[in-house]
VOGU-3710 file (C-alpha; in Angstrom, 3 decimals, decimal comma):
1> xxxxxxxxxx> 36,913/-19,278/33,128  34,461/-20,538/35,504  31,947/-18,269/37,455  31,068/-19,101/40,816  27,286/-18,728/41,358  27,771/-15,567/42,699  30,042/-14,176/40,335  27,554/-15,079/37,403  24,783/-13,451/39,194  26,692/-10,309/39,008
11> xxxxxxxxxx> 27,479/-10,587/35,224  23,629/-11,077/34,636  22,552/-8,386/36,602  24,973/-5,703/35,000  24,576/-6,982/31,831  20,698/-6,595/32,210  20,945/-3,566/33,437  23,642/-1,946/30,478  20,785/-3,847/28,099  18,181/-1,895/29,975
21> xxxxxxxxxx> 20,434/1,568/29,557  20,299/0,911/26,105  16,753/0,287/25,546  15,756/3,258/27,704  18,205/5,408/25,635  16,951/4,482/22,181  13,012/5,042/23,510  14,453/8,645/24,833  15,889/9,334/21,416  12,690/8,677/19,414
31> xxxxxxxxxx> 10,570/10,029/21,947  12,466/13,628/21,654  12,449/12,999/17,796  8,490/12,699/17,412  7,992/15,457/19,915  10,347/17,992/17,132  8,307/16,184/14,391  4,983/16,746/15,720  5,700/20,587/17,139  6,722/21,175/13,950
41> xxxxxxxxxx> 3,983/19,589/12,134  1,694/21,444/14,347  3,030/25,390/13,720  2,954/24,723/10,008  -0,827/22,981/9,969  -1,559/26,563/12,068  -0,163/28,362/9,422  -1,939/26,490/6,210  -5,056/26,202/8,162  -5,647/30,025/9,319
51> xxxxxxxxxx> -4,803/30,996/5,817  -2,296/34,045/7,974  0,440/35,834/6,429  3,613/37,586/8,076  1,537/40,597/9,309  3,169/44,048/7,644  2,373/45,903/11,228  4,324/44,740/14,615  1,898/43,973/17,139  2,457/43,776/21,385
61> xxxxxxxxxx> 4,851/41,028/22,839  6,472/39,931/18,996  3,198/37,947/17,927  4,059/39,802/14,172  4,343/36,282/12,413  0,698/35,290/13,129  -2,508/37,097/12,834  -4,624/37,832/16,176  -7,617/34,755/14,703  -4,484/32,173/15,028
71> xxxxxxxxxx> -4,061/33,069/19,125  -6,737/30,198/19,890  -5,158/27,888/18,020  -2,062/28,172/19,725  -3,185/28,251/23,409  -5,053/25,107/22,789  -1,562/23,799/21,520  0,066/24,996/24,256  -1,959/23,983/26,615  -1,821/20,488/25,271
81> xxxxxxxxxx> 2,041/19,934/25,118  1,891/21,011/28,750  -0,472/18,942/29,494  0,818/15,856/27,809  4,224/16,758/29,391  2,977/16,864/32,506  0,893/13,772/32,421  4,058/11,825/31,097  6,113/13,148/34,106  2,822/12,027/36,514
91> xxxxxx> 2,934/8,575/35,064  6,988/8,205/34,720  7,184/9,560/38,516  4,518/7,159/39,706  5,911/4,047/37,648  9,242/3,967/39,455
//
């Protein structure tokens, strides 16, 4: 079957763009895989590092599973997953 130009500039186009799709939603799926990977990596280098056990005594707002030298530690994570979430939505946002 023969395409007129027009025609064939069509198939290209939605063909690039499912190829794009595609792409975009492999780099999404390993992107949300190494974000798990590394948030877990990071609570259980917190955990070996402070050298904290399950505390026996409850303490305010739940924070039972670490002891009170670990808080640091975990703001500073915190605060850089926001961070880095943030400055990936920045730079997405200003890319399109």
């Amino acid at each position: 079957m023969k395409y007129t130009t027009e025609n064939a500039l069509k198939e290209i186009k939605h063909r690039s763009k499912l190829i794009r799709q595609k792409h975009d939603k492999k780099v999404k799926n390993l992107l949300a895989a190494s974000v798990c990977i590394s948030l877990t990596s990071l609570f259980a280098a917190i955990g070996v590092f402070s050298g904290s056990e399950i505390s026996k005594a409850q303490t305010e707002y739940g924070a039972f599973i670490l002891s009170s030298e670990t808080c640091g530690y975990v703001l500073t994570a915190t605060v850089g997953f926001a961070l880095g979430v943030a400055g990936t939505l920045i730079i997405r946002h200003l890319k399109k």
